[in-house]
C-alpha positions in Angstrom: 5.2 -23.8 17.2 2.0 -24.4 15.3 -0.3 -23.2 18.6 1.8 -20.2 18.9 1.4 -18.9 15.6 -2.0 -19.3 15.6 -1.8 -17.0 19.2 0.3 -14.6 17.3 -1.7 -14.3 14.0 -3.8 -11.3 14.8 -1.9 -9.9 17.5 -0.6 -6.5 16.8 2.6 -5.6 16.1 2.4 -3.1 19.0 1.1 -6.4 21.4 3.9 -8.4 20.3 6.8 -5.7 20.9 5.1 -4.7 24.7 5.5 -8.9 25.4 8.9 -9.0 24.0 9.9 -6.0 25.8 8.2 -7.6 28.8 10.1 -10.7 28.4 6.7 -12.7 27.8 7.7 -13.8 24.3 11.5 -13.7 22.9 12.3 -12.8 19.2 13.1 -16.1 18.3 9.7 -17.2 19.3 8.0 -14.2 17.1 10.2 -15.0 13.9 9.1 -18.8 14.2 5.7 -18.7 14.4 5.9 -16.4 11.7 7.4 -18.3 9.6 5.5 -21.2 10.8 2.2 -19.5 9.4 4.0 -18.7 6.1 5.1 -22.2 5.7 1.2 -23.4 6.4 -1.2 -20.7 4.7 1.4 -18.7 2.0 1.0 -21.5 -0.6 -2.8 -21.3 -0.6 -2.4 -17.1 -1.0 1.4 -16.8 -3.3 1.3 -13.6 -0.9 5.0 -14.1 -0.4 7.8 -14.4 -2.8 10.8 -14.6 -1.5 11.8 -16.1 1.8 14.1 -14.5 4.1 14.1 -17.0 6.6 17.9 -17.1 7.4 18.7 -13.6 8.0 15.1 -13.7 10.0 16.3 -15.9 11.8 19.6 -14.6 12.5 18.6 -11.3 13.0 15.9 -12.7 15.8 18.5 -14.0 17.9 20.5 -10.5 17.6 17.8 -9.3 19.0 17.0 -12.1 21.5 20.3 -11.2 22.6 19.9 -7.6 23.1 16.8 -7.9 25.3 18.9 -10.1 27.7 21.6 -7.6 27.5 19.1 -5.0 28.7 19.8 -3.1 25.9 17.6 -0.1 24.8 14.7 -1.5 22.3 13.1 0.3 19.5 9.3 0.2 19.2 9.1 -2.6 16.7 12.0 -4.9 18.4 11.5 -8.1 16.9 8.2 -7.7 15.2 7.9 -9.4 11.9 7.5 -7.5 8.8 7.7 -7.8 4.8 9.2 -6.1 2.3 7.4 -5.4 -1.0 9.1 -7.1 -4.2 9.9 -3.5 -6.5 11.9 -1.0 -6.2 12.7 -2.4 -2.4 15.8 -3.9 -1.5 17.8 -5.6 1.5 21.6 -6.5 0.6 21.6 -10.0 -0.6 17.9 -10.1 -1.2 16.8 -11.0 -4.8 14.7 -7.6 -6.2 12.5 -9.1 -9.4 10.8 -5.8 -9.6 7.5 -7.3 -9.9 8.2 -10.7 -11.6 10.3 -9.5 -14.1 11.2 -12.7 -15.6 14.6 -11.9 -16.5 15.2 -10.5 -13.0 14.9 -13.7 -11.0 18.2 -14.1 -9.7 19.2 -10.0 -9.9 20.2 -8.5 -6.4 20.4 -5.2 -5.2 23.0 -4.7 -2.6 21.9 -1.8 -0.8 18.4 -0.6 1.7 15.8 0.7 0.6 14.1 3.3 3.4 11.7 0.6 4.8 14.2 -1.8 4.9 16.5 0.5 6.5 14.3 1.9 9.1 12.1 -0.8 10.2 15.5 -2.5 10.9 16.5 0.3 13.1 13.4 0.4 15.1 13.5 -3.4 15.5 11.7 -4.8 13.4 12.6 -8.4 11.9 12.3 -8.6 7.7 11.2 -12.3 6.8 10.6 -12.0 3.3 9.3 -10.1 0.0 5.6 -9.9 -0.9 4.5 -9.8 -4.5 3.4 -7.1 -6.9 3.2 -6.6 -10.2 5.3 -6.2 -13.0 6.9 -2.5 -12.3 4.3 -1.7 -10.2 2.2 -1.2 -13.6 -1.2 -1.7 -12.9 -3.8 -1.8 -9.6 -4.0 -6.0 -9.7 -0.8 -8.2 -8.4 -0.1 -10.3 -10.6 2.9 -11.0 -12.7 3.7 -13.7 -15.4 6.9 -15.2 -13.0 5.2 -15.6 -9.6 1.5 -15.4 -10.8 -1.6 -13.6 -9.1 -1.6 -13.0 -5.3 -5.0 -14.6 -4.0 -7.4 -12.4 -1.9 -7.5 -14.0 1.9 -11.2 -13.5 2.0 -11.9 -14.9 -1.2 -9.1 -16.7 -2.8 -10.8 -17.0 -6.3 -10.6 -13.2 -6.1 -7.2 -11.0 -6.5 -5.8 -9.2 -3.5 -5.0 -6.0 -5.7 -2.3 -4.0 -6.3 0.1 -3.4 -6.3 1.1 -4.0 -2.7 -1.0 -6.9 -3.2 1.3 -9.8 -1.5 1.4 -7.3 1.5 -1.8 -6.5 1.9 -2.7 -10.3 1.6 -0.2 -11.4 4.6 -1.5 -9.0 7.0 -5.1 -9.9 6.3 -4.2 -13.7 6.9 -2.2 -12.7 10.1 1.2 -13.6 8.1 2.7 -10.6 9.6 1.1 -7.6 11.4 2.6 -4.9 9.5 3.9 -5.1 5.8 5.5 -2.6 3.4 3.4 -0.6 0.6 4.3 1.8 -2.2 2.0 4.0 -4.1 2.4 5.7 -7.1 -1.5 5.5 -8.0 -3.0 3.7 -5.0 -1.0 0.3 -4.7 -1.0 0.5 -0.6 -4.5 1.4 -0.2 -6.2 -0.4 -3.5 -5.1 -3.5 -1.9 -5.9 -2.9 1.5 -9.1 -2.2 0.2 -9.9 -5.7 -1.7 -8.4 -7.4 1.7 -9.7 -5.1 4.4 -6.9 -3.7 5.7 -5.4 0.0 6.9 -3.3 1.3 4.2 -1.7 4.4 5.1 -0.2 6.6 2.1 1.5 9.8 3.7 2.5 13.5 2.5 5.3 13.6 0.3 8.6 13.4 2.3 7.1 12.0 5.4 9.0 8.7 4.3 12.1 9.6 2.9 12.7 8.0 -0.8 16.4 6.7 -1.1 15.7 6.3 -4.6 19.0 6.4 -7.1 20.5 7.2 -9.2 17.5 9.7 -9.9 16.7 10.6 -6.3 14.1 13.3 -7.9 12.1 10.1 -9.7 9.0 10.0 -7.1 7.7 13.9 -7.5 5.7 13.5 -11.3 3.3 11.9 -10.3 4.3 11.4 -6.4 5.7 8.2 -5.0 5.1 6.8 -1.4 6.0 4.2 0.5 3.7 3.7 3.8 2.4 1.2 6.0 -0.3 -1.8 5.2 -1.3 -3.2 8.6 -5.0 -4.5 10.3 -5.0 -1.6 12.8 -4.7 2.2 12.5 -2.7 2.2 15.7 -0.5 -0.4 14.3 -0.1 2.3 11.0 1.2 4.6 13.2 3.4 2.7 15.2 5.1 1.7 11.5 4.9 5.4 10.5 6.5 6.2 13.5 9.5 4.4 13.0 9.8 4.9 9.1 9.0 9.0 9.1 11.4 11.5 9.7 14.0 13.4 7.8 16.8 11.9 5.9 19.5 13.7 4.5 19.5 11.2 1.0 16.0 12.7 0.4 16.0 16.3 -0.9 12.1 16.5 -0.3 12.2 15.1 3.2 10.6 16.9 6.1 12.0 18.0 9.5 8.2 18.3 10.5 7.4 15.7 13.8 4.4 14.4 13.9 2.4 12.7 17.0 1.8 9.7 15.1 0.4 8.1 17.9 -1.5 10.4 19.8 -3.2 11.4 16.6 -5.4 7.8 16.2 -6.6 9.3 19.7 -7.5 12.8 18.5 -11.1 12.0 17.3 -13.1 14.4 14.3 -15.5 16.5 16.6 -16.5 19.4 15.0 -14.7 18.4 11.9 -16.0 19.0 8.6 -16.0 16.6 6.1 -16.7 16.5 2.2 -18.3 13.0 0.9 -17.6 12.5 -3.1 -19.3 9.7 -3.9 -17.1 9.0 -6.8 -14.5 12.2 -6.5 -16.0 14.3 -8.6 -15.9 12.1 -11.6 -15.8 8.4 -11.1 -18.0 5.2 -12.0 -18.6 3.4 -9.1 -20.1 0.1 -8.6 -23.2 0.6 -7.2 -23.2 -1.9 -4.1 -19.6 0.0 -3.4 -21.5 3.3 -3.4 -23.7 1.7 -0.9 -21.3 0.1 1.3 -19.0 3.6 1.6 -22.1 5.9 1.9 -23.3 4.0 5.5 -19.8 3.5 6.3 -19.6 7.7 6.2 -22.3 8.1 8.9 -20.0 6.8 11.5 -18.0 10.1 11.2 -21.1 11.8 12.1 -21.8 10.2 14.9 -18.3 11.4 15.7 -19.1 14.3 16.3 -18.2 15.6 12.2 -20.7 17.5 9.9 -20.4 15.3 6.8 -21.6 17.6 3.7 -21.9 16.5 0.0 -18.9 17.8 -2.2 -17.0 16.9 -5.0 -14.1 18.1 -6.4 -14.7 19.6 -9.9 -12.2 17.4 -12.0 -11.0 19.8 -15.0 -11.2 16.4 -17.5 -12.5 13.3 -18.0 -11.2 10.4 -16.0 -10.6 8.4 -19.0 -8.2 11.7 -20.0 -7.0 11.6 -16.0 -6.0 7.9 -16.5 -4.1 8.9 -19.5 -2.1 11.3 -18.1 -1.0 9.5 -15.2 0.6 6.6 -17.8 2.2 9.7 -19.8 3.7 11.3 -16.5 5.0 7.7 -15.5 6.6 6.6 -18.6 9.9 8.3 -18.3 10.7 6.6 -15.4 9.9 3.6 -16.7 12.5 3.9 -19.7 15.2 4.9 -17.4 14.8 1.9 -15.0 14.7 -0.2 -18.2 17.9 1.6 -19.8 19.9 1.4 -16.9 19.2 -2.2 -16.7 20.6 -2.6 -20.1 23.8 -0.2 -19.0 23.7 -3.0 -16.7 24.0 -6.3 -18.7 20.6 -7.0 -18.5 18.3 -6.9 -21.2 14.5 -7.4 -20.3 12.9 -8.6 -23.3 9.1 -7.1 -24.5 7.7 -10.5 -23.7 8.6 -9.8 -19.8 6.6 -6.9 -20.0 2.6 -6.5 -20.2 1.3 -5.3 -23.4 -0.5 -2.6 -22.3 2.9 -1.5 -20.4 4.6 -2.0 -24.3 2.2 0.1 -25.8 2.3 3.3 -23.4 6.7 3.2 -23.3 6.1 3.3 -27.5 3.5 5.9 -27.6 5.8 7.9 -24.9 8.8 7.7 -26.7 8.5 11.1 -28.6 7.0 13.0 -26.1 8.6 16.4 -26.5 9.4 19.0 -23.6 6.0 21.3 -24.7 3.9 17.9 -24.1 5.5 17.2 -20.6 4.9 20.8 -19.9 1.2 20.7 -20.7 1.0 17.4 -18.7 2.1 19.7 -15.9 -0.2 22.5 -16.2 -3.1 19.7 -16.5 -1.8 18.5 -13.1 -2.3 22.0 -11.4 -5.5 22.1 -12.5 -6.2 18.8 -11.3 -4.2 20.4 -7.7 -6.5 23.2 -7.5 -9.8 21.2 -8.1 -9.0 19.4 -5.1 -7.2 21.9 -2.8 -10.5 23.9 -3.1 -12.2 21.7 -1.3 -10.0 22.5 1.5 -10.9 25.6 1.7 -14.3 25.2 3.4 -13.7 21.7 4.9 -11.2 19.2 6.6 -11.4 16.2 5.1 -12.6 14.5 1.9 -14.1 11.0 1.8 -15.0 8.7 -1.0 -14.3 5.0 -2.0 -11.1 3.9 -2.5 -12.0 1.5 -5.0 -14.8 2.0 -7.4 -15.3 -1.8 -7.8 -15.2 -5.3 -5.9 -11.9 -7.1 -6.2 -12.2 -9.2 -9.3 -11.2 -12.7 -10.9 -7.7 -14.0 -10.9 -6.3 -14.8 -14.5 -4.5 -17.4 -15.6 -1.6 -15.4 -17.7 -0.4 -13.0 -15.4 -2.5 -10.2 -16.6 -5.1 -9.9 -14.2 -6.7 -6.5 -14.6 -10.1 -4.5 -13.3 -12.9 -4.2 -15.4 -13.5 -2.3 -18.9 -16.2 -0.4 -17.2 -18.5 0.4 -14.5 -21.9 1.1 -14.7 -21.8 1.8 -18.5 -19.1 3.9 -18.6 -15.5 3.1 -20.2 -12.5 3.3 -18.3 -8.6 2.0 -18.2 -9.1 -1.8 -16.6 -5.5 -1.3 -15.2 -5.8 2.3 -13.1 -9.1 3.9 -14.1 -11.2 2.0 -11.2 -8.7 3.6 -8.9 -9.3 7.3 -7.6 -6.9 7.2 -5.5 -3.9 8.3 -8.0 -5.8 11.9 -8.0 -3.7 11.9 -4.6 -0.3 10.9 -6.3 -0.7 14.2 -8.6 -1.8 16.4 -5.8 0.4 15.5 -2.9 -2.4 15.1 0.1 -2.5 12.5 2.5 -4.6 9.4 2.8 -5.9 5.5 4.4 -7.9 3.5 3.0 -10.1 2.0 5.7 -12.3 -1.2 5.8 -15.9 -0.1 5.2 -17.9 -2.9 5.2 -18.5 -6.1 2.8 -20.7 -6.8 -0.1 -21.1 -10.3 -0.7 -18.3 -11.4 1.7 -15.7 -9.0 -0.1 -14.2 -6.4 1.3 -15.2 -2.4 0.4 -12.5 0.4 1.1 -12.7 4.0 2.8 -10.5 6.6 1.1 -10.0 9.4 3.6 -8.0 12.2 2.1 -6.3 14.6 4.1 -5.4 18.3 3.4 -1.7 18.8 2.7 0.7 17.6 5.3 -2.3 17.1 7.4 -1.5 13.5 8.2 -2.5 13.7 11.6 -5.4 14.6 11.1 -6.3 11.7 8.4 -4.8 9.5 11.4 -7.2 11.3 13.9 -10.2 10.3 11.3 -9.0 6.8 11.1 -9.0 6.3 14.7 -12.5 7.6 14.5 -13.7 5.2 12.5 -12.3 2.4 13.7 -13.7 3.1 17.0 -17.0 3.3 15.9 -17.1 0.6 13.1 -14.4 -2.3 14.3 -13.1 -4.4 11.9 -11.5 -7.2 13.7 -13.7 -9.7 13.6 -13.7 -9.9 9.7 -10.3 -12.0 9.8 -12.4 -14.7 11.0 -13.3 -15.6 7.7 -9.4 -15.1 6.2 -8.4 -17.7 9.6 -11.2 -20.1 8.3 -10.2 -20.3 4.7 -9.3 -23.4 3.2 -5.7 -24.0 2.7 -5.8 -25.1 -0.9 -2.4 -24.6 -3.0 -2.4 -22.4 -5.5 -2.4 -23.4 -9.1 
């Protein structure tokens, strides 16, 4: 088994459907050597959590069967996936939100939408991935499973928070995991492990969320596709897109996921923000992203200068986003006390302590100026739109960083000289959970042997054409060879 999962490690997940659809490879065989590489590398990364390997396993030879049966096969039959540990469920499946201490034996008996449509198209869920505590902060690490290890560096975190996720895929765990996104935690962590990280519009993937099904529009939530290939993205968004009656913001729209990657950017005009109109950046990352954006121009795009102009600070940006996320956060943690649960502060990170008890009196005329703030914020970058197609910049402003030793691992303080929140505020990519535009972060490149991420930023609903980019780019600057260096990695246990 140990020579097949090495064949399978950085297959895609479209390869290994085609051959079990061709009858080359079985589902039994895919869910083994998947596990197989958990069993042998996960221990060295703490990517994943919590192991599935039962229902995997049952669930492959449902599916073994249905192939001899001649049955009709979705486009993921048998593939191998993960689910993200946070608001992510599969019935029976422990849901620690992040390493919530006092949540390590809860279980939510119900799907979430990944769950619930990867299953349908085929695919095989083997386990959880880690994050971070409530999806708090653009690191993974939490104080009950500990920091996720970057594959290319394992000294190094693999951010967050989709960090377990983005970790697997870029050490050929799985081909495909799950993200969610409420400020950049699918494509922060593809970033720092040189992945595709797909965040879509808003009701692309329909949110199943309850009992507030309204709770991922201030700021928008997403859930998308981490994988190593932009085809690969699509195939996942593919299965997971569509409209769903649960979800009042879910779109009819189709999309050619697919034929998109194929579209290429000719002609395309494209705005490059070296730090989105108001953002440190590390200046080797500025490097990196500026030669990666001269692929796009030889394309066939006209890559311009532009930034958005920001209406505030990115310290008072950062801010906002905490305030706009806060009363969510107090109704997850009252209805887990309606519940019979009672999450103590010492579960929680300080800095998540601090912003629910500056929150608490937030009045109706603040949340309404918070609002307004966001429009602004909306327009600044919907202008650019109006002249050109696409808007670049990096999707981290810095290189991933040290792992701690108290669950707490967070970015820097600042960049360059300039202050910002070491939790979010090295993170552009939430400006997309206020506005509602598409994006994927994209491997750009290395500095020092770690990895440097693309944002591209579609306008709204334009998915496609952020797909069409992406396929682009990976044409013209492949990335496949990089997981050498994750396959080569020495397989020392974390402490």
């Amino acid at each position: 088994m140990a020579a097949l999962a090495d064949e399978l490690a950085y297959a895609t997940a479209a390869d290994v459907a085609a051959r079990i659809a061709r009858r080359e490879l079985s589902p039994v065989e895919a869910v083994e050597a998947c596990i197989a590489r958990i069993e042998a590398r996960n221990p060295s990364l703490n990517a994943v959590v919590y192991m599935g390997f039962d229902d995997a396993r049952d669930a492959a030879r449902a599916a073994e069967r249905a192939v001899a049966a001649g049955e009709p096969l979705g486009p993921l039959h048998g593939v191998p996936t993960l689910l993200k540990d946070l608001y992510d469920h599969k019935p029976g499946w422990v849901s620690t939100f992040g390493g919530v201490r006092a949540l390590r034996g809860f279980v939510a008996n119900r799907h979430c939408g990944y769950a619930e449509r990867m299953e349908r198209a085929g695919a095989i869920l083997v386990g959880k991935a880690n994050s971070s505590v409530l999806g708090f902060r653009a690191t993974c690490d939490n104080p009950l499973f500990g920091p996720t290890r970057n594959p290319f560096a394992p000294e190094r975190n693999a951010g967050g928070s989709s960090g377990g996720g983005a970790a697997a895929v870029a050490d050929g765990l799985v081909a495909v995991a799950e993200g969610s996104d409420a400020a950049g935690s699918i494509r922060v962590p593809a970033a720092w492990c040189g992945v595709v990280g797909l965040q879509p519009s808003p009701g692309r993937v329909p949110s199943l969320s309850r009992p507030n099904g309204f709770a991922g529009t201030s700021p928008f939530r997403y859930e998308g596709p981490i994988a190593r290939t932009v085809a690969d993205a699509a195939l996942a968004m593919e299965a997971l897109a569509g409209y769903h009656p649960a979800d009042a913001f879910s779109l009819r729209e189709s999309v050619d996921w697919r034929g998109a990657v194929d579209r290429g950017v000719e002609g395309r005009r494209i705005a490059f923000s070296p730090g989105l109109g108001g953002f440190p950046v590390d200046h080797r990352v500025a490097e990196v992203v500026a030669a990666a954006v001269t692929a796009f121009e030889e394309a066939g795009a006209h890559v311009e200068p532009l930034s958005p102009a920001l209406p505030r600070d990115q310290r008072e940006l950062s801010d906002l986003w905490w305030r706009m996320m806060m009363p969510g956060a107090h109704a997850t943690l009252a209805g887990w006390r309606a519940a019979g649960i009672d999450v103590p502060a010492g579960d929680l990170p300080p800095e998540l302590v601090r912003r629910l008890e500056e929150s608490a009196g937030l009045d109706q005329a603040a949340i309404t100026r918070d609002q307004m703030l966001r429009t602004e914020l909306f327009d600044a970058v919907q202008s650019v739109f109006a002249t050109h197609d696409l808007l670049v910049c990096p999707t981290a402003c810095v290189l991933p960083v040290e792992n701690g030793a108290d669950g707490l691992t967070a970015g820097p303080a600042e960049i360059e000289g300039v202050a910002i929140d070491p939790l979010i505020g090295w993170c552009p990519t939430y400006i997309t959970n206020f506005t509602g535009h598409p994006s994927v972060s994209l491997p750009a490149g290395f500095v020092d042997g770690l990895p440097v991420g693309l944002l591209v930023i579609g306008p709204r609903l334009g998915d496609a054409d952020v797909l069409a980019a992406s396929g682009a780019f990976e044409r013209l600057r492949p990335w496949a060879g990089s997981y050498d260096r994750c396959a080569r990695r020495p397989l020392t246990a974390a402490g």
